[in-house]
C-alpha positions as CSV (number, residue, x, y, z in Angstrom):
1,X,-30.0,60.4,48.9
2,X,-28.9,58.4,51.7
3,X,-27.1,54.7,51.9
4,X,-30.1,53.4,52.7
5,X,-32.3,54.6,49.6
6,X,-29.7,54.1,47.1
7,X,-30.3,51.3,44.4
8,X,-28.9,48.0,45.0
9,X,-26.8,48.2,42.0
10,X,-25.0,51.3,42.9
11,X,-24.1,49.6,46.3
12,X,-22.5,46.6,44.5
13,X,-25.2,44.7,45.5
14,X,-27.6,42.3,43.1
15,X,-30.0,44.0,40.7
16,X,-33.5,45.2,41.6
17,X,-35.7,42.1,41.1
18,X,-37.4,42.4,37.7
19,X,-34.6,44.2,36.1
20,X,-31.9,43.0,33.8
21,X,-28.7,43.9,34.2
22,X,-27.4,46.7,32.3
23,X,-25.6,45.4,28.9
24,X,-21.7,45.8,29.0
25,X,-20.6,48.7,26.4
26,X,-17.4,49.4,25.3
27,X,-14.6,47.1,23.3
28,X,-14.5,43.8,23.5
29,X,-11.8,42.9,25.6
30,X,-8.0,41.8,24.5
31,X,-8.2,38.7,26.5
32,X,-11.1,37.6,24.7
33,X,-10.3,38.2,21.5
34,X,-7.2,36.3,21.8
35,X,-8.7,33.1,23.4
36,X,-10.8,33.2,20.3
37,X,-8.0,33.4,17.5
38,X,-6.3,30.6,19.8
39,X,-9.2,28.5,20.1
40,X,-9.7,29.0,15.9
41,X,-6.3,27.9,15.6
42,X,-6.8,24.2,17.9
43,X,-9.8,23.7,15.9
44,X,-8.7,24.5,12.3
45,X,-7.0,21.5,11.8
46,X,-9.8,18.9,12.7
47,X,-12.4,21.4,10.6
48,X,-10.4,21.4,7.8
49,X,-10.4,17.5,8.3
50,X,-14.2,17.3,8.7
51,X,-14.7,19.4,5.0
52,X,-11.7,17.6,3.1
53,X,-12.7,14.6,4.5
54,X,-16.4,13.9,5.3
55,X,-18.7,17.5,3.8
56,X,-16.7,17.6,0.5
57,X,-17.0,13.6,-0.4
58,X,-20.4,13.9,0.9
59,X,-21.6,16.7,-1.4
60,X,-19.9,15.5,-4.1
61,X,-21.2,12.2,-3.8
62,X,-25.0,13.8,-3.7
63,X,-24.4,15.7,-7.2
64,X,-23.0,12.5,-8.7
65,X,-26.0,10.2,-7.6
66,X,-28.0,12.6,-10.6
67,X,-25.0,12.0,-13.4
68,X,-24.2,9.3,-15.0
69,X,-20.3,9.0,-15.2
70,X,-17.5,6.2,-15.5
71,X,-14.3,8.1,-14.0
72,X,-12.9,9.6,-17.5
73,X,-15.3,11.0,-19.8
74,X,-17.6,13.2,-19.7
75,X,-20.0,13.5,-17.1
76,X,-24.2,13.4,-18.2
77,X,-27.0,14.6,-16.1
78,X,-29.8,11.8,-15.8
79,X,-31.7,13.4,-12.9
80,X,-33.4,10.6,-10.9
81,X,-32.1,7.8,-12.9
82,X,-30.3,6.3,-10.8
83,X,-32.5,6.2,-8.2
84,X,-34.9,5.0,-10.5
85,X,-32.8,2.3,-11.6
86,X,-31.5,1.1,-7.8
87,X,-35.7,1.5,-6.5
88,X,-36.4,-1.2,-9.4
89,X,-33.0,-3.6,-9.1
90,X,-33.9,-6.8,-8.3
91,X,-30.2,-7.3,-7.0
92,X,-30.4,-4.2,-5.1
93,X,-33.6,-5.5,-3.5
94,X,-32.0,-8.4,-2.4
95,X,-29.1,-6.7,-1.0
96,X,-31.2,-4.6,1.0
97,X,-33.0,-7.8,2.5
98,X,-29.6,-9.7,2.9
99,X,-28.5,-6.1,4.9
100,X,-31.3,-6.4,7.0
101,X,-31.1,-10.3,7.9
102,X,-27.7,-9.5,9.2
103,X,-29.0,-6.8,11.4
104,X,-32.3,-8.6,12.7
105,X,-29.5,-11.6,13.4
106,X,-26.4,-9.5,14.7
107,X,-28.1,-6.9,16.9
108,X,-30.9,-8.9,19.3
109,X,-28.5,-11.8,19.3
110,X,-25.1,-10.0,19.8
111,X,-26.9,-7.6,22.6
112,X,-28.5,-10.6,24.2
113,X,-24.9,-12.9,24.1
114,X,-22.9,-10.0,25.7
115,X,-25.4,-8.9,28.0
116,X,-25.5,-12.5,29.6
117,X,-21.9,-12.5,30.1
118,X,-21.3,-9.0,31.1
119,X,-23.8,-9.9,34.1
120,X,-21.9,-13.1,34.5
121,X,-18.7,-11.4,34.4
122,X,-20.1,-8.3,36.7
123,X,-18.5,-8.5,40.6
124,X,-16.2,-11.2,39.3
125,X,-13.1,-11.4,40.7
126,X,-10.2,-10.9,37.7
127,X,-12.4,-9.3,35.3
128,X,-9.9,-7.5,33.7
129,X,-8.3,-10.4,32.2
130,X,-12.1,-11.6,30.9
131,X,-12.1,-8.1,29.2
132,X,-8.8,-8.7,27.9
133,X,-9.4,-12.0,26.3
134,X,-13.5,-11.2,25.1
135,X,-12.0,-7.8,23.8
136,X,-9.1,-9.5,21.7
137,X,-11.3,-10.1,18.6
138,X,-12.2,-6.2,18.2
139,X,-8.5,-5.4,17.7
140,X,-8.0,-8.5,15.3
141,X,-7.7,-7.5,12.1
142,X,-11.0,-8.5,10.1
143,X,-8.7,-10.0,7.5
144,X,-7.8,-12.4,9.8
145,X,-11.1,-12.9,11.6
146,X,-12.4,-13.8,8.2
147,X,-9.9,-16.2,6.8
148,X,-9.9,-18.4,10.4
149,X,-13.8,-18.6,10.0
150,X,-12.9,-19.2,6.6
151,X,-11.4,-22.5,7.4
152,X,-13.8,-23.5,10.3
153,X,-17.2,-22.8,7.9
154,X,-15.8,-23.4,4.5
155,X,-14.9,-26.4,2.9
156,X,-18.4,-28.1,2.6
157,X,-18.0,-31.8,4.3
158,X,-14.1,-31.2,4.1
159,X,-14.3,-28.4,6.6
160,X,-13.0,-28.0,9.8
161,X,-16.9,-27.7,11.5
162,X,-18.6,-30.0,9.1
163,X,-16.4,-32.9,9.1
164,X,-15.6,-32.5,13.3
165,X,-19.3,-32.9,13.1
166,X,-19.9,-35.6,10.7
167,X,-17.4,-37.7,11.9
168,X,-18.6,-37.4,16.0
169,X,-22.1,-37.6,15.2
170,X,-22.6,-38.8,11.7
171,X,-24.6,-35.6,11.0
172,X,-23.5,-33.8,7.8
173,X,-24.0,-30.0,7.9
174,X,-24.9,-27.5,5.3
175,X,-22.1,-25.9,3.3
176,X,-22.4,-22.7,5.5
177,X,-20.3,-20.2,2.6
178,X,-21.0,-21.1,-0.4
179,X,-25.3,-22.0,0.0
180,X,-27.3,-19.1,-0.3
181,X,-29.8,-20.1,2.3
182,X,-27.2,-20.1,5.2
183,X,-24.7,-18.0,4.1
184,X,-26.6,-14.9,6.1
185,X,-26.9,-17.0,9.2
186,X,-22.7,-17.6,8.9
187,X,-21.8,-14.2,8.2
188,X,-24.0,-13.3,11.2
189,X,-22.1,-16.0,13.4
190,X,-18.9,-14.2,12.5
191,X,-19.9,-10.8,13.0
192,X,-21.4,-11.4,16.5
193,X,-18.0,-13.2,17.6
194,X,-16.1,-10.5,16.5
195,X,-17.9,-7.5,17.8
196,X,-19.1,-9.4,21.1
197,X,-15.8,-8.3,22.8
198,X,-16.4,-4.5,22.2
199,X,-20.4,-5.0,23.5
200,X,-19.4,-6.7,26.2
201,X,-17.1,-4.0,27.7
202,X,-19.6,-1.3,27.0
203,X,-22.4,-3.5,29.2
204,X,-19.7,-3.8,32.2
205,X,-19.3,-0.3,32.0
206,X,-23.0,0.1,32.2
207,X,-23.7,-2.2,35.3
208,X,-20.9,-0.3,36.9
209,X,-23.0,3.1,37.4
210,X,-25.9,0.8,39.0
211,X,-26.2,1.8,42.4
212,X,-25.6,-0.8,44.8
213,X,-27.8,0.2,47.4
214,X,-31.0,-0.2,45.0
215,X,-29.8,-3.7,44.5
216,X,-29.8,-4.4,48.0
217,X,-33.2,-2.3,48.5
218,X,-34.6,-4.5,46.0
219,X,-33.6,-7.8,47.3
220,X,-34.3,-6.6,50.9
221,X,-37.9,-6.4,49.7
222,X,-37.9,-9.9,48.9
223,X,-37.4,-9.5,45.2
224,X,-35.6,-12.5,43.9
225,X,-32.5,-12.7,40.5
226,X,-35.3,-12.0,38.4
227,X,-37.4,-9.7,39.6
228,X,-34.3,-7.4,40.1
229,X,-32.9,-8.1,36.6
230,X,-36.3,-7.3,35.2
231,X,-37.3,-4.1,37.8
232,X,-34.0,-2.7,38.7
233,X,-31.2,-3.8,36.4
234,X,-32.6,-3.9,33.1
235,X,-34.6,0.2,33.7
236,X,-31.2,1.6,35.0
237,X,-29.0,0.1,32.1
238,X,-31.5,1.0,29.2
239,X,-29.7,3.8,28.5
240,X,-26.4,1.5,27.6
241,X,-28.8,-1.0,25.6
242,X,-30.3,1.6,23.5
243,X,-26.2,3.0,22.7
244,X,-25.3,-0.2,21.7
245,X,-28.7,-0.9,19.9
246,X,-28.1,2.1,17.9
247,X,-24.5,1.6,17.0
248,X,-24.9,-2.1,16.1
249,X,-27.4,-1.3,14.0
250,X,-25.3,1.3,11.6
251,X,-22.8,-1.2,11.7
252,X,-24.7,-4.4,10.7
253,X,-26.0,-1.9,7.7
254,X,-22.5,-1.3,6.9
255,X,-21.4,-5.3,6.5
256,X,-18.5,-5.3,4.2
257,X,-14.8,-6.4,5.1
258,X,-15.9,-9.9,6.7
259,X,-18.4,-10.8,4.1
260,X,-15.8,-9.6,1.0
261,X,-13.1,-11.8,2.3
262,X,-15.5,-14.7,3.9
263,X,-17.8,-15.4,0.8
264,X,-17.0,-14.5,-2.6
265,X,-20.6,-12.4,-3.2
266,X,-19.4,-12.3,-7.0
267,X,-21.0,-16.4,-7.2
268,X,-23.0,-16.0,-4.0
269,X,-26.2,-13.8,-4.4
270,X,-27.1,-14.3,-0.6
271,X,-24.1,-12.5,0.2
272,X,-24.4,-9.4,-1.5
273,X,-24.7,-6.4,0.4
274,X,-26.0,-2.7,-0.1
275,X,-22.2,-1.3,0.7
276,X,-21.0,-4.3,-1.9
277,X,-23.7,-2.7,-4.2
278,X,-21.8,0.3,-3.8
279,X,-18.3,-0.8,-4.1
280,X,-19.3,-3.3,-7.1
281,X,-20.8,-0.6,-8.8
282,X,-17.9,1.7,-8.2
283,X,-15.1,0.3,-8.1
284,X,-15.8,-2.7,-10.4
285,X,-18.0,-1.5,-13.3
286,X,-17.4,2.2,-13.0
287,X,-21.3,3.6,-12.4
288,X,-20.2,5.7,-10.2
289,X,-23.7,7.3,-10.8
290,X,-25.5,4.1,-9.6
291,X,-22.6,3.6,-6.8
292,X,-23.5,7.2,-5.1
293,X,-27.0,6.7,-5.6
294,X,-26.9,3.2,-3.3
295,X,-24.5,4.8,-1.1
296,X,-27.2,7.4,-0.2
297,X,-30.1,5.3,-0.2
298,X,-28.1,3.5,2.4
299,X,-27.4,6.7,4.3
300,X,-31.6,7.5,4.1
301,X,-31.8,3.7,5.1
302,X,-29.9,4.5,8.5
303,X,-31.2,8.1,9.4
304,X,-34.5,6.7,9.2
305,X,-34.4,4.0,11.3
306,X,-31.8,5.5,13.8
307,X,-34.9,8.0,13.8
308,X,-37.2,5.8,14.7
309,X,-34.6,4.5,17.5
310,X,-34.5,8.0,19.1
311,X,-38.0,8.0,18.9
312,X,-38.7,5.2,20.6
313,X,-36.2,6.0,23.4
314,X,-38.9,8.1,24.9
315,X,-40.7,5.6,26.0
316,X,-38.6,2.4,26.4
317,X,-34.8,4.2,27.9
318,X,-35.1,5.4,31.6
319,X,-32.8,7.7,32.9
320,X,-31.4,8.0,36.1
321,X,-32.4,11.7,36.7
């Protein structure tokens, strides 16, 4: 058989169209092998992490939501009890709605706030020292965060707010901390300041991978601020809105630390909070039962509604591609 007749694969060529390429047989190479036991070895140590640390708590928390248990004794087997009991709580009812006034508050306003400023802030000359200073109260301890609102909110007409206000205006304010009716609003307040920073950055960061020359397309067709924000801007930076949208969220559902040290939710009902549920429960009265139970109803909580986030982004994020 001559040169010219012989397959394409025996002449080092590419395979005959239609046919796959013949499958290797043989040992598996040495080289391969050892990058395998190496890469094992890199990735041990945060697996080992991820089960001690996250799968082990998390199973162990699911068989202990259908027990009823206080830490030392024996351990009882209810079934759905607790569930039962947290579904028909009238104090876990209205942690659940306090958890989700602080998200409908936090997330469109927070977004909102630090999207104005990051398109302020965007071709601004020395905006590095703007991130700087907005990014400050992300790395402030929320300790801290919560005792200086402490003294501006609290107080009633003593405080530092209320009585700056009274005595300017003559207007006297509500207690913000300690009346049920506004405490949501205040813990809101705090929670936007302190996460505004961190929102901010991410929406710089966004407008960054814009391409200029659609800007300049856009206003060279005679479309005004506006019309570019709304056609051009807003479309190509969806896909940083709905990131932040969906990590705001999990983390207005996972209030805590400002409203533990900010309010005492022990004489303030509008305070309480599914994750102080949990840590009341837990901690506090020793129903650990009840405690894994509202910790996983939380966790249902947030994969359904980050669900219906990514479900959503089909329609409402635009990629670039």
């Amino acid at each position: 058989m001559s040169a010219v007749t012989q397959p394409a694969a025996r002449r080092g060529g590419r395979p005959a169209a239609g046919r796959a390429p013949a499958a290797r047989s043989g040992p598996e190479p040495l080289w391969r092998r050892r990058d395998r036991r190496w890469a094992l070895v890199f990735l041990a140590p945060q697996l080992l992490g991820l089960l001690v640390f996250l799968v082990g708590p998390l199973g162990f928390a699911v068989v202990l939501s259908f027990m009823r248990w206080d830490g030392l004794g024996d351990a009882t087997w209810v079934g759905l009890d607790n569930y039962r009991t947290q579904l028909t709580d009238p104090e876990f009812g209205r942690a659940v709605w306090n958890t989700l006034k602080i998200g409908l508050i936090t997330v469109p306003g927070g977004l909102a706030l630090a999207l104005l400023i990051a398109l302020a802030l965007h071709g601004v000359r020395g905006r590095t020292v703007y991130r700087v200073v907005y990014f400050l109260p992300v790395v402030t301890s929320s300790v801290a965060v919560s005792v200086i609102w402490q003294m501006i909110l609290g107080g009633g007409a003593d405080g530092i707010l209320n009585g700056t206000v009274h005595d300017l205006l003559g207007v006297t304010l509500p207690d913000w901390l300690a009346d049920p009716d506004w405490v949501v609003p205040a813990i809101a307040v705090v929670t936007i300041w302190s996460s505004l920073g961190l929102n901010v950055v991410i929406f710089l960061a966004g407008l960054a991978t814009i391409p200029p020359n659609l800007l300049e397309a856009a206003r060279i067709d005679g479309a005004g601020p506006w019309q570019t924000l709304r056609s051009v801007t807003l479309p190509l930076l969806s896909p940083t809105v709905f990131f932040t949208v969906v990590v705001s969220v999990i983390s207005s559902f996972q209030a805590f630390d400002l409203v533990y040290v900010l309010v005492n939710p022990d004489h303030n009902e509008g305070a309480q909070t599914i994750v102080y549920k949990v840590y009341q429960q837990g901690f506090r009265e020793f129903h650990f039962g009840l405690s894994s139970a509202a910790a996983l109803l939380l966790l249902l909580l947030t994969l359904v509604v980050t669900a219906v986030q990514f479900k959503a982004q089909k329609r409402l994020v635009h990629y670039e591609s």
